[in-house]
Kinemage of the C-alpha trace (Angstrom):
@kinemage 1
@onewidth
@group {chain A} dominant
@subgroup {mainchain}
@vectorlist {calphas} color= white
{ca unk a 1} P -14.780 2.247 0.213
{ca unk a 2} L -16.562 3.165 3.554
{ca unk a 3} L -16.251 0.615 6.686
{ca unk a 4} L -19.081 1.477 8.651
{ca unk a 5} L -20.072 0.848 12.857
{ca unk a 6} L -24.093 -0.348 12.616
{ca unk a 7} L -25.648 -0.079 16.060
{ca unk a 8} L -27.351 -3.957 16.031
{ca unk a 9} L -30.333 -2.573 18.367
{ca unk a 10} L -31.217 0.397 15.824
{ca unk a 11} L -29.703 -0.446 12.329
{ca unk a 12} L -28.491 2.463 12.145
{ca unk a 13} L -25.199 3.537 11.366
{ca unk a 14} L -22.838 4.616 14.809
{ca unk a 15} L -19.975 5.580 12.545
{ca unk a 16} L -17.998 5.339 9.216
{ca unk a 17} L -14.503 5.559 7.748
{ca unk a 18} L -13.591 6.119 4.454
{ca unk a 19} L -10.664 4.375 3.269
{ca unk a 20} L -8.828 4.284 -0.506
{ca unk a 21} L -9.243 0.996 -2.482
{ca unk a 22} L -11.016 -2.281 -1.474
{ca unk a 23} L -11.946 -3.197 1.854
{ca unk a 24} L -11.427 -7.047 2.276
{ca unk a 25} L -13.840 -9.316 4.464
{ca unk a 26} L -12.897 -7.469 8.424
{ca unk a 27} L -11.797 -9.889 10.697
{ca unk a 28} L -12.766 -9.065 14.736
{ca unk a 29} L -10.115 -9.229 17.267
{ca unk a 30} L -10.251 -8.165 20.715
{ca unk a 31} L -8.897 -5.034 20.321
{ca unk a 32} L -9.696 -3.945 16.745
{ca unk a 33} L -11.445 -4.748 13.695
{ca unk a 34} L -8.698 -5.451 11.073
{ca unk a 35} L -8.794 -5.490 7.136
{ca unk a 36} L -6.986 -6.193 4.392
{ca unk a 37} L -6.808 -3.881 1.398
{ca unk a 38} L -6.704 -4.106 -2.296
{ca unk a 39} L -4.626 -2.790 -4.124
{ca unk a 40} L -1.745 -2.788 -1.548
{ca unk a 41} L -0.790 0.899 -2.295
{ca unk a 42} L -4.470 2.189 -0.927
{ca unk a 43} L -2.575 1.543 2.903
{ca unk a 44} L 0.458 3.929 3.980
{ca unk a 45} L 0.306 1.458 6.841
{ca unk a 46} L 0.591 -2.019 5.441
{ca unk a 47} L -1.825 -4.189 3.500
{ca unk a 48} L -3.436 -5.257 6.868
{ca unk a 49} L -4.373 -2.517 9.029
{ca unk a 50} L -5.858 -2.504 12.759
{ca unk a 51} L -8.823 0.185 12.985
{ca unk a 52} L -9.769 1.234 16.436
{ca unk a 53} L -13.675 0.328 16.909
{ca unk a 54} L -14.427 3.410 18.830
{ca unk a 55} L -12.773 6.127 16.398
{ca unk a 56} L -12.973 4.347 13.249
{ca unk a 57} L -9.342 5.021 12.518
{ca unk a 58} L -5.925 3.132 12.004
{ca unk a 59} L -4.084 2.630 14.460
{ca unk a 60} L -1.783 -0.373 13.781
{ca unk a 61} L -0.459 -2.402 9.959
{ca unk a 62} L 1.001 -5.084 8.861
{ca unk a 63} L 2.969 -5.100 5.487
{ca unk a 64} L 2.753 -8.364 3.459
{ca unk a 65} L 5.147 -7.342 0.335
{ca unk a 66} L 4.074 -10.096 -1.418
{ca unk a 67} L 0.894 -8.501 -2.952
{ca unk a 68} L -2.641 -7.767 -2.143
{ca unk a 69} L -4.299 -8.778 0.537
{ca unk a 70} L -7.710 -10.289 -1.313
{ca unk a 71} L -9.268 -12.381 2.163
{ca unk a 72} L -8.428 -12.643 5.640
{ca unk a 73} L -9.790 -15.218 7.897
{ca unk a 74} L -9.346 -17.278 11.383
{ca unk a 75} L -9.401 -20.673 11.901
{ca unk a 76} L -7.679 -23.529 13.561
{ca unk a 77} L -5.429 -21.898 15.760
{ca unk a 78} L -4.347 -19.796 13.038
{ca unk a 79} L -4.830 -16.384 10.846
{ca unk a 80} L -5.452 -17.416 6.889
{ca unk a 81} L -3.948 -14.243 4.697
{ca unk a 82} L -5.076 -14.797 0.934
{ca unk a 83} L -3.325 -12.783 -2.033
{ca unk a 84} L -4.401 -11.208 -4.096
{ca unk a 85} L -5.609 -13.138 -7.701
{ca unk a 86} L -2.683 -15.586 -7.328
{ca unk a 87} L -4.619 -17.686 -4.838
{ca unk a 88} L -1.156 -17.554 -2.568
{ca unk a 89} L -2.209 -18.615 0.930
{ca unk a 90} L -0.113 -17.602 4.002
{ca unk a 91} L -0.333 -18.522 7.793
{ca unk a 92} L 0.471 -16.935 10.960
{ca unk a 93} L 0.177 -17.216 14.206
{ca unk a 94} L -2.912 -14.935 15.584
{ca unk a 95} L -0.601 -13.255 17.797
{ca unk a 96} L 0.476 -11.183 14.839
{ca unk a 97} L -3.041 -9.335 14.939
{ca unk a 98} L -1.908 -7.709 18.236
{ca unk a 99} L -2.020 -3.623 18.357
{ca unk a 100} L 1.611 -3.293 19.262
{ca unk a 101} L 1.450 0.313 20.413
């Protein structure tokens, strides 16, 4: 799976980063793009990982060990974590999408 940078005044592509396994639906913070991935294993990092919108790369995870990360959303004061085909549904606080290096 590729997650690609699209310049909105072109349509053309800026950059893109392949990554191993699924890419989930990217949610935008302020200082990175993060995804889930599916399966779990396709991450060294963690199931969610932070990717840098000027290099394209990882630079920060977060390991949910109970599965596959299958959506990730915000809403109402809160990140939504699906998992994988179980339908399990976790919340936490946005704060935990914060590059900590």
């Amino acid at each position: 799976m590729t997650l690609s940078k699209v310049d909105p005044s072109t349509g053309t592509t800026a950059s893109s980063s392949p990554f191993q396994g699924s890419i989930t639906n990217p949610l935008v913070r302020p200082d990175a793009v993060w995804v889930g991935f599916e399966p779990h294993s396709a991450s060294p990092q963690g199931a969610i990982v932070a990717i840098d919108p000027a290099s394209g790369k990882v630079i920060d995870g977060i390991s949910i060990p109970e599965g596959q990360v299958s959506a990730l959303f915000e809403g109402f004061g809160s990140v939504w974590v699906v998992l994988g085909q179980e339908g399990i549904v976790e919340r936490f606080s946005p704060d935990v999408l914060t590059v900590k290096h």
